[in-house]
Each structure stands twice: as C-alpha cells, then as structure tokens.
Legacy VTK file of the C-alpha trace (Angstrom):
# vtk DataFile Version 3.0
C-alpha trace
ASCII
DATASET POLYDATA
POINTS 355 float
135.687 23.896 87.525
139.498 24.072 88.732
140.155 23.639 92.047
143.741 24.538 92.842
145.432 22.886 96.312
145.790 24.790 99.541
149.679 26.110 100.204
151.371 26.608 102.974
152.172 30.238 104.147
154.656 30.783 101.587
151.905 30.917 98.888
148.848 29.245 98.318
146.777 29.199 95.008
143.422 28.582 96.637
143.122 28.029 100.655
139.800 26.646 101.259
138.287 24.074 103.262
136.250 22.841 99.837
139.259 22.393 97.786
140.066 19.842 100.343
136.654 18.280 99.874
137.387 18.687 96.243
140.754 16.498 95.819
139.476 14.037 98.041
136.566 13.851 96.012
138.982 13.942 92.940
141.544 10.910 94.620
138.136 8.710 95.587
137.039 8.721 91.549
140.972 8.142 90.545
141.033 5.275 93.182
137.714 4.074 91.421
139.278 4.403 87.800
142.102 2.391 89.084
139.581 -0.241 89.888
137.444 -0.023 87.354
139.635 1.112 84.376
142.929 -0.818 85.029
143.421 -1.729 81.387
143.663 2.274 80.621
146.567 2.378 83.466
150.614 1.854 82.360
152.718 0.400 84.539
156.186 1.803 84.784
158.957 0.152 83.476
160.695 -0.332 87.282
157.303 -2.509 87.768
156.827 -4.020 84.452
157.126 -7.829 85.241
154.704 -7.498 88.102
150.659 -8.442 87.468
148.820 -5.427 86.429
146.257 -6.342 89.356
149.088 -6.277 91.582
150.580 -3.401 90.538
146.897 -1.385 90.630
146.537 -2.411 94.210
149.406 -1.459 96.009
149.145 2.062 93.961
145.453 2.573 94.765
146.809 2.021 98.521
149.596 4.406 98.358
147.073 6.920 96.764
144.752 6.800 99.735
147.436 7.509 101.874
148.303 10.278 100.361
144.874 11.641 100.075
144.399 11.148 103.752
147.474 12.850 104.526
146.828 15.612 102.136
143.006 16.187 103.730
145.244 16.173 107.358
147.188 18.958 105.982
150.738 16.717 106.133
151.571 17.928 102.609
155.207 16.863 102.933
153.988 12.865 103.633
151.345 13.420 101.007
154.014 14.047 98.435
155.542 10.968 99.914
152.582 8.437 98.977
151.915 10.052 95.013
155.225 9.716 94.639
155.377 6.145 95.169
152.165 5.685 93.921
153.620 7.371 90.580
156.687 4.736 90.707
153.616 1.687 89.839
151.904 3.579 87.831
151.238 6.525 85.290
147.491 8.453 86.160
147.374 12.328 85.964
145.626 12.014 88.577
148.219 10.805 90.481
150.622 13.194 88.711
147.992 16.017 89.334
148.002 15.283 92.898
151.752 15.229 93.140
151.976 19.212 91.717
149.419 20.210 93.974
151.512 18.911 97.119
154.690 20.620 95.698
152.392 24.096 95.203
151.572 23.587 98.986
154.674 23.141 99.999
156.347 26.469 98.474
157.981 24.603 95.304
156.749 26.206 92.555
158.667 25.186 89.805
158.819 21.648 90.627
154.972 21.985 90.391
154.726 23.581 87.306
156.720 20.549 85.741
154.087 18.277 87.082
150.915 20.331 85.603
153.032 20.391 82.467
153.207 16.156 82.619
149.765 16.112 82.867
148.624 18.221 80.482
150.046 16.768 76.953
148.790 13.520 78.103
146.811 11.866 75.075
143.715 10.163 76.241
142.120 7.479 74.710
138.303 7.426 74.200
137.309 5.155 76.919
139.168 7.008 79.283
138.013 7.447 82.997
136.210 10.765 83.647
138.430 11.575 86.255
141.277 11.176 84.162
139.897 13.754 81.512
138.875 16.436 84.431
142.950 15.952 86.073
144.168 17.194 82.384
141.585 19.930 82.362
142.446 21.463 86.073
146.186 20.182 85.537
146.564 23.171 82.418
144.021 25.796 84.251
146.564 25.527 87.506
149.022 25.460 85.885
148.279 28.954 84.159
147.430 30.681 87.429
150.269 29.301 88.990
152.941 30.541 85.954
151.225 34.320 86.567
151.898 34.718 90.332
155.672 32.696 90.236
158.226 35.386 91.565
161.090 36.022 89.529
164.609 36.903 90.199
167.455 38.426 88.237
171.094 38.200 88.973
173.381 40.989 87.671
176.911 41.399 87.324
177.813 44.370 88.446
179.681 44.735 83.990
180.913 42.218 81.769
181.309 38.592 81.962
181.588 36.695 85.104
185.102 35.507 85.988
186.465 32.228 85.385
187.430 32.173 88.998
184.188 33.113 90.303
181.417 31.232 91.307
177.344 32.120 91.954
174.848 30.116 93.644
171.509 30.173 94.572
170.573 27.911 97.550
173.653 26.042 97.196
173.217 25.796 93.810
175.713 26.734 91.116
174.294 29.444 88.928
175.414 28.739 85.446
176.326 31.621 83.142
173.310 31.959 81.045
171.109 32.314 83.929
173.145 35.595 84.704
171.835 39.094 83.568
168.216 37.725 83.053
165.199 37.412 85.193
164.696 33.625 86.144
161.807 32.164 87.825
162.218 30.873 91.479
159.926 29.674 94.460
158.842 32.159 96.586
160.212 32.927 99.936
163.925 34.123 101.042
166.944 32.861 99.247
170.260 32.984 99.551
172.797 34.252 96.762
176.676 33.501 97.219
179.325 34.720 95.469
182.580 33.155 96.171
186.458 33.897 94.409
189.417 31.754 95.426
191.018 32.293 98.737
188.522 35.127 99.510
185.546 34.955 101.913
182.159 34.662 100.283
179.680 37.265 99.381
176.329 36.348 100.569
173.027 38.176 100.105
169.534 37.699 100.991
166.887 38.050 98.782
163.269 37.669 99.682
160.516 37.008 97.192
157.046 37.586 97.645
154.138 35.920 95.321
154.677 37.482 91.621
156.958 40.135 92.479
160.338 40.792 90.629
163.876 41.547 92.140
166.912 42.492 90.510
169.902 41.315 92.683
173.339 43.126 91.544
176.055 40.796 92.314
179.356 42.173 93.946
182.190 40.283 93.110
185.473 39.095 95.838
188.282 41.306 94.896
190.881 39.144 93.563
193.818 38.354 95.889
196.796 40.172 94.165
199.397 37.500 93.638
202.605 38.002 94.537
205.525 39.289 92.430
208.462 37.927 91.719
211.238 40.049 92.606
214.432 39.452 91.223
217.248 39.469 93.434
219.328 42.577 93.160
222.208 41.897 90.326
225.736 41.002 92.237
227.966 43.918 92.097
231.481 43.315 92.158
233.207 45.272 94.172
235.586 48.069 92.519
238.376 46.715 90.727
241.204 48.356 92.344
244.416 49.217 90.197
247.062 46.541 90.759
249.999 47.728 92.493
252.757 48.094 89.927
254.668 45.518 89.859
258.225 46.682 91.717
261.264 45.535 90.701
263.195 44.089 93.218
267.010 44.753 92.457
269.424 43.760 95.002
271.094 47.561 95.465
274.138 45.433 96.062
277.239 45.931 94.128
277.277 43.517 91.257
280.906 42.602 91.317
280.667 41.662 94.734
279.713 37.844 94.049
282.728 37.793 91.193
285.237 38.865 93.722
284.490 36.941 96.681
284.691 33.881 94.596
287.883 35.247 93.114
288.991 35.985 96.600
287.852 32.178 97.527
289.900 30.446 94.590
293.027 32.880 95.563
293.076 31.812 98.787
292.290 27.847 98.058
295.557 27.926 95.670
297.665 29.804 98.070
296.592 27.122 100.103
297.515 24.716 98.373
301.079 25.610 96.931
301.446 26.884 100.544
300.615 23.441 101.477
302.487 21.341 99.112
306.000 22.819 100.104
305.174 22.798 103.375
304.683 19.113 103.124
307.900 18.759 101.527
309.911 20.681 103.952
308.301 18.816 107.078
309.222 15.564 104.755
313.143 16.531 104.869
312.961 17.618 108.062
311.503 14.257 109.578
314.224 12.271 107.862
317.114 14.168 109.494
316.124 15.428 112.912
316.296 12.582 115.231
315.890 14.016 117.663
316.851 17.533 117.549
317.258 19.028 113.503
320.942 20.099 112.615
322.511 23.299 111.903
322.148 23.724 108.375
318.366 22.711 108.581
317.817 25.543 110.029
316.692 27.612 106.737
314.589 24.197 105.781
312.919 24.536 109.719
312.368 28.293 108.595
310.605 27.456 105.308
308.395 25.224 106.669
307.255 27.315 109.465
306.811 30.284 106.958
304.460 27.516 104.428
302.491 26.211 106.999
301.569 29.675 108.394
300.870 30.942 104.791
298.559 27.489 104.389
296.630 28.368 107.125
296.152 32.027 105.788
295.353 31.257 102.506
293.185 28.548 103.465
291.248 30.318 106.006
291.161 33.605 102.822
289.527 30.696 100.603
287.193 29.898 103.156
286.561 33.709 103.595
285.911 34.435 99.730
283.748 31.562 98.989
281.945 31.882 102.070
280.956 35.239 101.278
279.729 34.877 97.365
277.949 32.215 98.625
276.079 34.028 101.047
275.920 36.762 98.262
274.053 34.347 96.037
271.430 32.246 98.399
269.775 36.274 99.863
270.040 37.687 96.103
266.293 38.821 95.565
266.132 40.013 92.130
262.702 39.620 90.047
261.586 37.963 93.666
264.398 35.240 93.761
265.887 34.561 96.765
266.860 31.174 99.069
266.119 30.780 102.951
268.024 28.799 104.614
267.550 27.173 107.611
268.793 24.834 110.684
266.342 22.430 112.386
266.637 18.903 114.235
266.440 17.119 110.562
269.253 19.079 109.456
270.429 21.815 107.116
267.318 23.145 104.140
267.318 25.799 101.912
264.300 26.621 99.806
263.712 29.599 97.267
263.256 30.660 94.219
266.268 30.917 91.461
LINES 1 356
355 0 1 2 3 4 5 6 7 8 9 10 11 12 13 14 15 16 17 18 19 20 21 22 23 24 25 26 27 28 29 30 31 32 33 34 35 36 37 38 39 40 41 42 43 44 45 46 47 48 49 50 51 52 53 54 55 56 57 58 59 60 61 62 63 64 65 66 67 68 69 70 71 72 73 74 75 76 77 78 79 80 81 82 83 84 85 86 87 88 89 90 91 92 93 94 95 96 97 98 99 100 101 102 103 104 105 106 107 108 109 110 111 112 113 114 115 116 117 118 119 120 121 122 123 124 125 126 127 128 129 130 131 132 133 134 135 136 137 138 139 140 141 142 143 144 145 146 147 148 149 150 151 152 153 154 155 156 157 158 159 160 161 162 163 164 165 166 167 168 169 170 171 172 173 174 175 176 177 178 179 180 181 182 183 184 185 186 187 188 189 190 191 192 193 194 195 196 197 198 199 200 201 202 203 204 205 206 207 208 209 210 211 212 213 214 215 216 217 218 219 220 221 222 223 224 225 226 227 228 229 230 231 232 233 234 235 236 237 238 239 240 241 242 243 244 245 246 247 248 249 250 251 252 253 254 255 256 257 258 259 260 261 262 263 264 265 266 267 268 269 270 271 272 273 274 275 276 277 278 279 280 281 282 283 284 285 286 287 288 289 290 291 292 293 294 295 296 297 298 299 300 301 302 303 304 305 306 307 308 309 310 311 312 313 314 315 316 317 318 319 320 321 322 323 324 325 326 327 328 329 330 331 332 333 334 335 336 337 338 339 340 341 342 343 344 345 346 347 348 349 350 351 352 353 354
C-alpha cells in the first residue's frame, strides 16, 4: 500500500493523520535496517574513510530527527535531517523520505527527482524489507504526483525571442527552448519577468493551481530607438562675388610734364653755372684793382658782374624750380598702383612706395 506524505496548503498528495503514523512506522524499520543491515548500506564518498559503524550511527540519528520533525509537522527541518542523513549514507528510505518533505513543502519537481532516485535502485537479495517497500511507494508517488503537477507555457507573442531580451521565472533565466512549450512547475503563484536593456521590466503573475495548465503570452519592452546620427549640415560658402575689375590707374597727368621739368632743371643748373663762372671772373678783376673804390673804366667790368651774378641766382633758383618739380612729378606718379609717400618725422626724411 502507498502512502503518500501530507503537503502543506499549496498541495498535498494525501493529508491524513495515518500517513503520519505510516512514515514513522516506515523511518522506525529504516532506522532498524540501518542497524541490522549495515553491510547492505553505502557510504558516500564525502564519508568514505570514516568506520561504517560510525557512519550508520550518526545517520540513524539524523534520521530520527527528521522523522520526529516530520510527525511535528516542521517539514522544512525535516528536510534538514534526510538531507544530512543522505550526505553518510545512500537508503531509499532516506531518499524516499527526503521527496516526501519536498511534496509537503510545495516543490514538486524537486520531489519528483527524488522518487525517480529511488526507484531504479537495484536491490540485492538480502535486502531489508523496508528498503524493497521505499522503491515500491517511491514509483506509485511518484506517478500520482507527475498527474496532478501544474504546467505552464510561456509564449512569445511571434518569432524568436530577442537577443537583447531576457525571461525569467522566479528569478530564474528562462532559456530559449523552454519558450513556446508547456513546462512543468510547482504549484502556487509565480512570477514571470521580461526585461530589454534600458527599459523597465515586464512582470506578470501567474497562479497555478494543482494539475491545471496556463498559457502565459509574453509582451516584450519596446526597444529604445537609438539615436541617429545626424550629419552636420554641409558648409556653404558664401556667394562668390564677381571681382571688381581691376582699374587701371593712369596718372591723367600730361606725360611730357616729367621730361620738361627736368629739362627746365638742367637749363637752369647750366645757366647757373656759365652765369656763375664769369661772374667769378669779373668779381676776380675787380678785387685786384679796386682798392678801395673801382676806377673809371671798370665800370663796364662792375656792370658785367652785377648782370652774372643776378642771372646765377635766376638760373639757379630755375634749376631748382625744374628739378624740383619732375621730382615731385615722379615720387606721386600712381600708374599700375605705383606711387611713393613721403614723409617728415623726428628720425628724419622716408619715402616708401611702390616703383
């Protein structure tokens, strides 16, 4: 006869006072076969250099415990004990015990991985009794239990899930391949999240009862549009405007000006000098004989040197006059943009241009 566990309000395969009776009756004849049977037991490999009588005894203590605590309805310290008791030593009874704390405490699926240790387990033919009945109620629990697991299906809402999208259930990455199919999960309410990158989570809620099915579509986090590039708007030079022609500056100036008042110039130089020279002569016979007064017949000589020394000074000061003025003529000439500047500061006299 299979006894299955009591559960807690999430689901429960069987809870009555006798199954209680039951496993303790079924942890007193595993603590016995641990007494009695100790060859039949395996130590695990964490324990393997301890004594086999050691080893039996602190398991068949931690077993105990966990009975008591399962009969006191403390399924969470039960677990506990097996657990450790299951770190000496390998019993399905132990092992049988352990899945029937898990089914009490709403985890399904880690209890159907127990049931399923249990069950494969080759017995030899001097095992203990209670060893063969924890296979035999390990596989019948463990069918009942498979038939009443709740199941849950994640869908995408169409096609495959995003690279930069990630589902989880509990906490728990969802891979892929468990997307788009119905999956088994504990019973009670769980909690689906959807997350994208640098958007806020999608959460739902989904609540399972014992054996029932739900289909869970997933909405997906919009993706955050990145932003664009925009290229700067292309320089534009601005309009090319049409050169000024280039104008021709001509001096309006008659050209034979410059010509003429150097001509003018060397006239009056020469002048000056011939004027000079016999004026220098006639002052020369004139200081030789007038001592003091100048005689008669010097008269003429006095005359001529009067008239020379007046037509020095004239033709000097026409020289003057004529080169004075072609030079002026040349240094403002501003043809083709030539032209000299000339100026008068505390340094002295500059003149700068172009020629």
């Amino acid at each position: 006869m299979a006894e299955n566990a009591r559960v807690s309000s999430r689901a429960s395969p069987r809870p009555v006072a006798s199954t209680r009776l039951a496993v303790s009756k079924c942890v007193c004849q595993a603590l016995l076969a641990l007494a009695v049977f100790g060859g039949a037991l395996r130590p695990t490999d964490a324990v393997a250099q301890t004594t086999d009588t050691e080893t039996r005894t602190v398991a068949r203590d931690l077993a105990l415990q966990g009975a008591e605590a399962y009969d006191a309805g403390d399924f969470a310290l039960a677990l506990d004990r097996f657990d450790r008791a299951a770190a000496l030593v390998t019993a399905p009874t132990i092992t049988l015990m352990q899945a029937r704390c898990l089914v009490a405490l709403g985890r399904w699926l880690e209890a159907l991985d127990r049931y399923h240790q249990v069950a494969p387990d080759q017995l030899g033919p001097d095992a203990p009794d209670a060893f063969v009945r924890a296979k035999s109620e390990a596989s019948e629990e463990a069918r009942s239990l498979e038939g009443r697991v709740p199941r849950l299906e994640l869908r995408l809402p169409s096609g495959e899930l995003p690279p930069d999208v990630t589902v989880t259930l509990d906490d728990k990455p969802v891979p892929p391949v468990l997307l788009n199919v119905a999956r088994l999960v504990d019973p009670g309410q769980h909690t689906v999240t959807t997350t994208r990158e640098g958007t806020e989570p999608r959460v739902v809620l989904a609540s399972l009862a014992e054996g029932e099915q739900q289909v869970v579509t997933l909405t997906l986090p919009e993706p955050i549009a990145k932003p664009v590039a925009v290229a700067p708007p292309p320089i534009v030079p601005p309009p090319q405007r049409d050169a000024a022609p280039a104008v021709e500056h001509r001096d309006e100036r008659a050209p034979w000006l410059k010509p003429v008042a150097f001509g003018v110039g060397g006239v009056g130089v020469l002048g000056a000098v011939i004027s000079g020279l016999k004026a220098r002569g006639a002052q020369a016979e004139l200081d030789e004989q007038c001592h003091p007064g100048c005689p008669q017949e010097l008269s003429d000589t006095l005359e001529q040197y009067r008239l020379q020394r007046t037509l020095f000074y004239l033709s000097a000061g026409v020289g003057a006059l004529g080169f004075g003025a072609g030079a002026y003529l040349v240094l403002t000439e501003d043809e083709q943009g030539r032209g000299v500047r000339v100026g008068l500061t505390t340094k002295g006299l500059h003149a700068s241009g172009r020629f």
